[in-house]
N, C-alpha and C positions, 0 to 999 in steps of 0.2 A: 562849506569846505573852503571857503573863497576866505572867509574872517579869518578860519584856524589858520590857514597859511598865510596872512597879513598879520596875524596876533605873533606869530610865529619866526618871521622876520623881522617884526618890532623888536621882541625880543633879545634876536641873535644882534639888531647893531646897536643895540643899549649896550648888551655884552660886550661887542668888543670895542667899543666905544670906552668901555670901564678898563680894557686891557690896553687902549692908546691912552687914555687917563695917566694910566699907571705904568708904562714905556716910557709916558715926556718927564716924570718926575723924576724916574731912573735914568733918565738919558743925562749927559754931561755929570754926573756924580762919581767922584773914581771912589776905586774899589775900600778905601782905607778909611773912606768918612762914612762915619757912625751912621747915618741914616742909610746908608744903603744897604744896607740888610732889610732894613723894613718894608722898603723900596722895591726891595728885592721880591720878597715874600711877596710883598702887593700883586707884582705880577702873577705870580705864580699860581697865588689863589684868584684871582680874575681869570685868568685862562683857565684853572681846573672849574670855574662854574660855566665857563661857558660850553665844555669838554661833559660836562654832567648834562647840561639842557639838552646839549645834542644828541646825549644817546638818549632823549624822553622824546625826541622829536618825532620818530617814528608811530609812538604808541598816540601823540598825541592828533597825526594825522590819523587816523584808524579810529580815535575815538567815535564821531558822528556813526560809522560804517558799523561799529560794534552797538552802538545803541538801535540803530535800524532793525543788528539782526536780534535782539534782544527782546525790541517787539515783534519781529515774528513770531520767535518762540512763543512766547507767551500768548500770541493769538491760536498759534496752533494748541496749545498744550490745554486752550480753555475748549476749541472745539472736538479734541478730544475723550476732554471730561465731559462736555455734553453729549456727545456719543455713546458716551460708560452711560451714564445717566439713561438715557434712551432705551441702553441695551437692556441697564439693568430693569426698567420697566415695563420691557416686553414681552418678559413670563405671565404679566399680569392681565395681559389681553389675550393667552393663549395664542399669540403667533409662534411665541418657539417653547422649548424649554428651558425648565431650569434650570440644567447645566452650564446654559450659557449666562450663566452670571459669574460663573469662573473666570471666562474672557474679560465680562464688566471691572472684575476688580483686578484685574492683569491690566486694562486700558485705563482704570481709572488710578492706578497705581504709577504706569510710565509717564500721566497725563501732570499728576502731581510732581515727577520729578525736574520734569521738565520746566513745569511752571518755576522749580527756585534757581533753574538755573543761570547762572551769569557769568556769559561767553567774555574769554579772556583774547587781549588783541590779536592773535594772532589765529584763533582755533572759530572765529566768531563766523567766517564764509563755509566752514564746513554743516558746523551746529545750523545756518540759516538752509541751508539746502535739505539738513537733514528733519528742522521741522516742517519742511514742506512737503518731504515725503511723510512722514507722520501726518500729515491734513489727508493728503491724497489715500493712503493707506485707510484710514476713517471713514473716507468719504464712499472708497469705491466698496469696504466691506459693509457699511452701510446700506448700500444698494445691491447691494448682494444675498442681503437675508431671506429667507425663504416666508412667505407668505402667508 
């Protein structure tokens, strides 16, 4: 997190480093000579990229946090295809029936959904909470099965 916000301040005084750049060439130029339009523009688009970076700056602090919860998902999502798997193989021992393999492919269904999916900055702390309840859910109806 430490680099992102170091990468991230590099950035912003290159930016406006390129917007004092382009102030001192515009500065003492009056308005009537031919380069000062261009001069002009220069500013203009130096300040609009630096005005761009800054609305990416958010997403880009969140980046590390969204990949975090990205693998959780996907830790959850595979132990609860192992679970489908499990369940699905338990008619075969004669612990339960085999109805309950209608649960297996309902669990091994949200299990796959979940594996593709890819939390966006903002939605990424709910999705990580929410695969954790998915593990927990798994775990405790696991232990739960009848014998």
């Amino acid at each position: 997190m430490g680099d992102t916000r170091h990468g991230i301040a590099i950035e912003v005084a290159r930016l406006q480093g390129d917007i004092s750049a382009a102030l001192s060439r515009l500065e003492g130029l009056p308005e009537q000579n031919p380069r000062y339009e261009a001069a002009f523009n220069d500013v203009i688009a130096a300040s609009s990229t630096l005005l761009a970076y800054e609305t990416e700056i958010p997403a880009k602090l969140q980046e590390p946090h969204r990949k975090a919860s990205k693998k959780v998902m996907q830790w959850a999502s595979w132990a609860h295809l192992g679970g489908a798997g499990l369940l699905a193989l338990a008619p075969l021992t004669g612990w339960i029936s085999w109805w309950w393999l209608v649960v297996a492919a309902i669990q091994a269904a949200v299990g796959f959904l979940v594996t593709g999916l890819d939390p966006k900055t903002g939605d990424h702390y709910n999705l990580r909470f929410s695969a954790g309840a998915l593990t927990l859910v798994t775990i405790l109806r696991g232990h739960s099965e009848p014998v």
